[in-house]
C-alpha positions as CSV (number, residue, x, y, z in Angstrom):
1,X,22.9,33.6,-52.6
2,X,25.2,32.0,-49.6
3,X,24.0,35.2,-47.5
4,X,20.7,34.1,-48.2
5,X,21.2,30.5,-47.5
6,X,22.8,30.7,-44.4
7,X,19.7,33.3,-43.0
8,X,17.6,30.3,-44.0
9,X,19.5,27.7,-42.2
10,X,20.2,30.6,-39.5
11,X,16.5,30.2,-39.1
12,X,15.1,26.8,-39.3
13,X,18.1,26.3,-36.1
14,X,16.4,28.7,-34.5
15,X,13.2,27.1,-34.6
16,X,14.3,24.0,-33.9
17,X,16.3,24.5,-31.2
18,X,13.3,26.8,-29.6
19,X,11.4,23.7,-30.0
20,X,13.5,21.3,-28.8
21,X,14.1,23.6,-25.4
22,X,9.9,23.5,-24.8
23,X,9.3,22.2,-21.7
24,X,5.7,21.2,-21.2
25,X,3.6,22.9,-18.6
26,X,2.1,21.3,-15.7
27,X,-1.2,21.5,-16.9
28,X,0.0,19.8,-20.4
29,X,1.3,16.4,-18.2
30,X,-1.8,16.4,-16.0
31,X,-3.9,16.3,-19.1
32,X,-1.1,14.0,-20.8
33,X,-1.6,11.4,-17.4
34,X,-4.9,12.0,-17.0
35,X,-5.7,10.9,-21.4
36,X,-3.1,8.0,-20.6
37,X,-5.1,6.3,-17.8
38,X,-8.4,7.0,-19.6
39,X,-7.0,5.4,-22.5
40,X,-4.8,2.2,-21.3
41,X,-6.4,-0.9,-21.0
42,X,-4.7,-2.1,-17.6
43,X,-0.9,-2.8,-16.7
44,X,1.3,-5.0,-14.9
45,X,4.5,-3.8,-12.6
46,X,6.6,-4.8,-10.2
47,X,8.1,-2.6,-7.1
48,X,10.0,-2.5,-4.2
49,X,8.1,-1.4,-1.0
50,X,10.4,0.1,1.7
51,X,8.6,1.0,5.2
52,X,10.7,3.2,7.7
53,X,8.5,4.3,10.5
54,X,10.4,1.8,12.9
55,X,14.0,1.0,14.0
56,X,14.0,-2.1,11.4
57,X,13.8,-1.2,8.0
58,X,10.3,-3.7,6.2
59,X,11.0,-4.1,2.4
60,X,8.4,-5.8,0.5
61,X,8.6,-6.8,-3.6
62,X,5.1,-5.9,-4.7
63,X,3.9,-7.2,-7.8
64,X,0.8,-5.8,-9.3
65,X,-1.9,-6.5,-11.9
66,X,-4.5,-4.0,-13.1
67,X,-7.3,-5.2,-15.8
68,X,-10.1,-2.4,-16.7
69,X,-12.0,-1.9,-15.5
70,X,-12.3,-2.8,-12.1
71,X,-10.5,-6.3,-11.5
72,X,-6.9,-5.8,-9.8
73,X,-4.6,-8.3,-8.4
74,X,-1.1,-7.4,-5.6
75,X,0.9,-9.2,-4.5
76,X,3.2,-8.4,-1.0
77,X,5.9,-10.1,-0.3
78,X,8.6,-10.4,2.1
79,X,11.0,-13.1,0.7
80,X,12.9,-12.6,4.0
81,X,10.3,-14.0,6.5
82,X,8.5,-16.1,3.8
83,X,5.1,-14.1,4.4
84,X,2.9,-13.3,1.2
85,X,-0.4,-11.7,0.6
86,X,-2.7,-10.8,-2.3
87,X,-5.0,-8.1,-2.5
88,X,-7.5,-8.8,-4.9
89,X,-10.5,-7.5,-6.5
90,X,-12.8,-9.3,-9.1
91,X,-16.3,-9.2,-10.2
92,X,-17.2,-11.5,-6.6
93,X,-15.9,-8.5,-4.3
94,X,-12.7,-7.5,-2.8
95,X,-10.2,-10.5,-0.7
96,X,-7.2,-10.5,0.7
97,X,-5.6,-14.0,0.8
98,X,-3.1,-15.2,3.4
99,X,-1.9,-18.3,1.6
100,X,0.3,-19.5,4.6
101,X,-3.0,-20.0,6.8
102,X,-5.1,-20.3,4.2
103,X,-7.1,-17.9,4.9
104,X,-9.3,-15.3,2.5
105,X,-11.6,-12.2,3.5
106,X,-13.7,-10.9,1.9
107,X,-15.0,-7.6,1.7
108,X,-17.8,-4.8,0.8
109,X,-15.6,-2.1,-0.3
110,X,-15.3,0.4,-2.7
111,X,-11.2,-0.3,-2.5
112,X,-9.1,0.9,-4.4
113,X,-11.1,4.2,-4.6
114,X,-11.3,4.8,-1.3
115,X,-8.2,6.3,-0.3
116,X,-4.7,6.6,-2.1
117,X,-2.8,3.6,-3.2
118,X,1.4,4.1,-3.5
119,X,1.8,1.0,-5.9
120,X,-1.5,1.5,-8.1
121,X,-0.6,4.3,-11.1
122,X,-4.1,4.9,-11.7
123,X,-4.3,6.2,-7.6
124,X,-1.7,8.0,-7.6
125,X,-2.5,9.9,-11.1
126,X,-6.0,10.6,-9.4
127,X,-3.8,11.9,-6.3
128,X,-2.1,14.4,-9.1
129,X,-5.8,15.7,-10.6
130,X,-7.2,16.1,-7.5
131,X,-4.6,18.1,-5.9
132,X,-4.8,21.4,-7.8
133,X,-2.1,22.8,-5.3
134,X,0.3,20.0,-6.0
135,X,4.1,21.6,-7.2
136,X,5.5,20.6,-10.5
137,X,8.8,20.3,-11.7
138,X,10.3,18.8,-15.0
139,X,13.8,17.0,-14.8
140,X,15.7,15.8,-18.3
141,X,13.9,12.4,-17.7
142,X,11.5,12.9,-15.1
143,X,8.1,15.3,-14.1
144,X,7.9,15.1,-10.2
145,X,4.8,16.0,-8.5
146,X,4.5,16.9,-5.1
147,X,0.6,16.3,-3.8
148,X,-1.5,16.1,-0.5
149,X,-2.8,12.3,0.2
150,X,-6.1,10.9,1.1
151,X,-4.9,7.8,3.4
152,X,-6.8,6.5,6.0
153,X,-4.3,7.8,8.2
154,X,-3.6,11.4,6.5
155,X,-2.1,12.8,9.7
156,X,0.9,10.9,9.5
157,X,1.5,10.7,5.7
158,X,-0.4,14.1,4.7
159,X,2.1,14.3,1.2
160,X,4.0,12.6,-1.2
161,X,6.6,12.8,-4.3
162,X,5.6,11.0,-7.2
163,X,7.6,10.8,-10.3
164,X,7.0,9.4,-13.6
165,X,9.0,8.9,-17.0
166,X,9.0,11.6,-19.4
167,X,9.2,8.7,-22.1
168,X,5.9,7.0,-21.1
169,X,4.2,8.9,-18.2
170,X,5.4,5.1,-16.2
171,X,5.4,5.6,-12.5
172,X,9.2,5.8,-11.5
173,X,8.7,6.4,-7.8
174,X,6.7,7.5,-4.8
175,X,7.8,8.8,-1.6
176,X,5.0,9.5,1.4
177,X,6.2,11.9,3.5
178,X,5.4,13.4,7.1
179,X,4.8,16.8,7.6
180,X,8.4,17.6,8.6
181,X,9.4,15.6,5.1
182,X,10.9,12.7,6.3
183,X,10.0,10.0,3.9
184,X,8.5,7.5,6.0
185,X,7.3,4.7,2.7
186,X,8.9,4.3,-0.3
187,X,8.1,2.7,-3.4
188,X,10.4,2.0,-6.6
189,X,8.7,0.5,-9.5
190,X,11.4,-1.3,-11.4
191,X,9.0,-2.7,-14.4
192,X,6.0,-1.0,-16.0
193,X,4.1,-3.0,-18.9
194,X,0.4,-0.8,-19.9
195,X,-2.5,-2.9,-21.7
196,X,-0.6,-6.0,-20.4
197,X,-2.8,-9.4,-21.5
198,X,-3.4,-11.3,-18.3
199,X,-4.9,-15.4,-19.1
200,X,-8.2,-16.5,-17.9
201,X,-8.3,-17.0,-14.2
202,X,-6.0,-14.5,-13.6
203,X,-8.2,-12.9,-11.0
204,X,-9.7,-15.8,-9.5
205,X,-9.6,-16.0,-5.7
206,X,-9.1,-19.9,-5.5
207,X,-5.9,-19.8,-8.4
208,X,-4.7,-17.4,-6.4
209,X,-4.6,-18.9,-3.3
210,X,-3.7,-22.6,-4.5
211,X,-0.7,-21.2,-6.9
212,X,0.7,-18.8,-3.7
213,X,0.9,-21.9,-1.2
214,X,3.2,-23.2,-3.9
215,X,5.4,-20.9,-3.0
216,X,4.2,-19.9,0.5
217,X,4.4,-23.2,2.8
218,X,0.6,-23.2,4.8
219,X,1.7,-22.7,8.5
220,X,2.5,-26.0,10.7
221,X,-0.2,-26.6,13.4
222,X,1.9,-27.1,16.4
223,X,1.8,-24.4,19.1
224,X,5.1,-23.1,18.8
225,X,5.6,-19.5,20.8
226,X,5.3,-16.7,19.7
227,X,7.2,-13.1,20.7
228,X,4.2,-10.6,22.8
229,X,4.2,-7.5,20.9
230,X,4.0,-3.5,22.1
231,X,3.2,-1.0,20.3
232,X,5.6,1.5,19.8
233,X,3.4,4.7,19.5
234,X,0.5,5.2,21.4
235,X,-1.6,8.8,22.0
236,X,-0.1,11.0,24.3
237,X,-1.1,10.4,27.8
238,X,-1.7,6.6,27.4
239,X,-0.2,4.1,29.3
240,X,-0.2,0.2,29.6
241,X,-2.5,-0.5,32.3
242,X,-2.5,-4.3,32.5
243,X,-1.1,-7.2,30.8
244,X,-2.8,-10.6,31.2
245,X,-1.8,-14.2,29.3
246,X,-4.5,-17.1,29.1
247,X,-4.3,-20.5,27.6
248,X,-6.5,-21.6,25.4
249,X,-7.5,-24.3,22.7
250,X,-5.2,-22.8,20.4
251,X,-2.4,-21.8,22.8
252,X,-1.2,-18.8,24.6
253,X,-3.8,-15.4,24.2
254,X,-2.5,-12.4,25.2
255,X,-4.4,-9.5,26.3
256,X,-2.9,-5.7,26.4
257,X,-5.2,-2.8,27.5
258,X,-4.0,0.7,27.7
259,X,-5.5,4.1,28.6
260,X,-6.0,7.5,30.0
261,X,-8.7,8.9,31.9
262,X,-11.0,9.3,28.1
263,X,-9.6,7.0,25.8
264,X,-8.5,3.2,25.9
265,X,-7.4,-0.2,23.4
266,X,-6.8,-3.5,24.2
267,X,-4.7,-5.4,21.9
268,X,-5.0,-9.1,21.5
269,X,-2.5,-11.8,20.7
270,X,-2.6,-15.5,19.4
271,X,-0.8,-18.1,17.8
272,X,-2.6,-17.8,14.0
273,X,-4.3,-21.3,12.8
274,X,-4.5,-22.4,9.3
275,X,-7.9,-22.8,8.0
276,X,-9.2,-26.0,6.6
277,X,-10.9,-24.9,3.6
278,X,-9.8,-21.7,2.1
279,X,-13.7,-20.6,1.7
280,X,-13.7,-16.7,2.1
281,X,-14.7,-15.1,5.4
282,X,-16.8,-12.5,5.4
283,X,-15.5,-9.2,6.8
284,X,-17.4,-5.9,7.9
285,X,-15.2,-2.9,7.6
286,X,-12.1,-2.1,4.6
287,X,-9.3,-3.1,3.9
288,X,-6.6,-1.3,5.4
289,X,-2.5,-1.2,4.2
290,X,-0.7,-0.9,7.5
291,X,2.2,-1.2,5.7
292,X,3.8,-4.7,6.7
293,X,0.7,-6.3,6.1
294,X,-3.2,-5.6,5.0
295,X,-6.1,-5.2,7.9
296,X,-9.5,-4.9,8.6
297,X,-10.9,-1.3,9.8
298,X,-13.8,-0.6,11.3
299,X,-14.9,2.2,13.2
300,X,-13.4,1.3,16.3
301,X,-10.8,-2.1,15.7
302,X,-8.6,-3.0,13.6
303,X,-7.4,-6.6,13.0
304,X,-4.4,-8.2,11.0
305,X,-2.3,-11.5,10.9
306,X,1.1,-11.3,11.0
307,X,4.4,-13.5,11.7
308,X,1.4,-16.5,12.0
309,X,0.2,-14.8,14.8
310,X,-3.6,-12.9,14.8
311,X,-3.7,-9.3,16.2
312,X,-6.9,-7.2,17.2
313,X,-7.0,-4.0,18.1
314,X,-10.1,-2.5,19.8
315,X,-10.7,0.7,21.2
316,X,-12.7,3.3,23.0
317,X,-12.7,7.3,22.0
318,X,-9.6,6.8,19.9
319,X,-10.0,8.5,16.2
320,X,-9.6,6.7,13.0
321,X,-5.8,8.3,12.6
322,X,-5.0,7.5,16.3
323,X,-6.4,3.6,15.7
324,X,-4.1,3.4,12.9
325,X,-0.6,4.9,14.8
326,X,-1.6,2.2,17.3
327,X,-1.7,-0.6,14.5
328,X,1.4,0.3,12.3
329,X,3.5,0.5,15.2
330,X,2.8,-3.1,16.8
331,X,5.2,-5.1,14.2
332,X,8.5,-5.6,15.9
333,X,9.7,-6.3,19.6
334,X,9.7,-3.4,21.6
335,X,10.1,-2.3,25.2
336,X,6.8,-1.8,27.7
C-alpha cells in the first residue's frame, strides 16, 4: 500500500515539476502579445529616454498616454534644461505642442503607424509580429526579442532589444542599436498601467498646452544670444562651404550651407519667438523623433525648435536617412 502510494506521489511530482519547467515557445508569446494588445483598452506609462549618439549624454522622462483606439498623448521632457513637448493625436489630427513658445503643429499623418515608436508598446509589439526573423529568448522574469526597425532613419538604428515582463507582457525595456550593436537610444519604462481611465479632455490640444505652461515658463521675448550650432555628422565628402550671420527683426539668423560637388544643405539658425495665440500651425510633412526633440520631415528639409532657438534644415540630393544624420547630430556645440 505505501509502495503504491509513494508511485502515486512519485508521479503527480513528476508532472508537476515537468510542468512547472515549460517554457513557452516564441510563437506562444507573440500570440500571447499580439491577444494582449488586441484586447487592452489603452495604458498609461512612464519612461526614461536616454540618447547616446553624441559626446553628452540627453535623458528625457517620457510620460505616455494611449486611449483606443486612436487618440494618444507623450510627453518629453528634459527637467534639466526646462524644455517639454507633447505629441498628441486626437480625433482633430496629430500636434506637437511646444508650450515654452506656445507654439502647436499640426499635422496630416498617419503617426504612430508610420514607423516604429521606442516608448509606444503597441509599436513595438507590431515591431515583434512583423519581424518573423526576430530571435527569442526567455529569462526567469523576462522574454527578450531581438527585431529589425522601421525608423525613418533605418540605416542608423536598423535593430533593437525589447523586453517585456513575463508577469504581464509590460514593456520593461528597449535598446536601438546600430549595426555594430552599440546601443545608441535607450528606453526604461519604470510604470506600466493597461486599460488606464483617462478624464474628459485628456486629449485636448488647448488643455494640454495651457496645463504644460504651468509647468513650462513661455519663453521671455528679449533677444538674448544664442550659441551657432554644427552638425556633427555630415555625408562623406561634405564640407562647410560658407557661413553667413544677418540681423533681423527677430535678432541674429544664421545661415550654414555645406556640400560636395552633387549634394548640398544649408542649415538655418534663429532666436525662437513665442507665439501670441497658441492656434495650431499647419504643417506639410510628419512628424519626426530626432531624439532630443520632435521635427517636421519633408522630402527634402527638416525643421525643429530647440534650446528657444528654430532650426531648418534644407537640402539638395541628400536621402531621407542622410537628411536625418544631418538633423540628430546639430544639438550640442561642436567644432567647424
Amino acid at each position: 500500500m505505501k509502495r503504491r502510494l509513494f508511485a502515486v506521489l512519485l508521479g503527480l511530482f513528476t508532472i508537476f515539476a515537468l510542468t512547472g519547467c515549460m517554457q513557452k515557445s516564441k510563437e506562444d508569446v507573440v500570440r500571447d502579445l499580439d491577444a494582449k494588445v488586441k484586447k487592452m483598452t489603452g495604458y498609461q506609462a512612464e519612461a526614461k529616454l536616454s540618447i547616446k549618439t553624441g559626446a553628452e549624454l540627453q535623458e528625457y522622462d517620457v510620460d505616455i498616454w494611449h486611449s483606443k483606439p486612436t487618440y494618444y498623448r507623450v510627453n518629453l521632457k528634459n527637467s534639466k534644461k526646462d524644455q517639454s513637448q507633447i505629441i498628441l493625436r486626437n480625433a482633430d489630427g496629430v500636434f506637437v505642442l511646444t508650450p515654452a513658445l506656445n507654439k502647436s503643429f499640426r499635422f496630416q499623418s498617419d503617426w504612430p503607424q508610420n514607423s516604429s515608436q521606442s516608448y509606444l508598446y503597441e509599436s513595438l509589439v507590431r515591431d515583434v509580429l512583423k519581424d518573423k526573423e526576430a530571435t527569442f529568448k526567455s529569462t526567469d522574469d523576462y522574454y527578450v526579442f531581438q527585431t529589425k526597425t522601421n525608423y525613418q532613419n533605418h540605416n542608423m538604428i536598423p535593430k533593437q532589444e525589447i523586453t517585456f515582463s513575463k508577469k504581464d507582457l509590460a514593456p520593461v525595456g528597449v535598446k536601438l542599436m546600430d549595426n555594430d550593436s552599440n546601443v545608441l537610444v535607450e528606453v526604461k519604462f519604470s510604470k506600466v498601467k493597461f486599460d488606464a481611465k483617462f478624464d474628459k479632455g485628456a486629449f485636448d490640444m488647448k488643455k494640454n498646452m495651457s496645463g504644460a505652461q504651468m509647468e513650462v515658463p513661455t519663453a521671455a521675448k528679449e533677444d538674448k544670444p544664442f550659441a551657432i550650432l554644427y552638425p556633427n555628422d555630415v555625408p562623406k565628402g561634405m564640407k562647410q562651404k560658407e557661413e553667413k550671420q544677418l540681423q533681423t527683426s527677430n535678432g541674429k539668423r544664421v545661415i550654414l550651407t555645406y556640400g560636395d560637388s552633387k549634394k548640398s544643405f544649408t542649415l538655418i539658425q534663429e532666436k525662437a519667438k513665442a507665439a501670441p495665440t497658441s492656434a495650431p500651425i499647419s504643417v506639410s510633412g510628419e512628424p519626426v523623433d530626432l531624439g532630443f526633440t520632435v521635427g517636421a520631415l519633408t522630402e527634402n528639409s527638416v525643421t525643429w525648435a530647440h534650446n528657444g532657438v528654430d532650426y531648418t534644415l534644407a537640402a539638395k540630393g541628400l536621402t531621407p536617412d542622410e537628411l536625418l544624420t544631418v538633423a540628430r547630430s546639430v544639438y550640442e556645440k561642436a567644432s567647424k
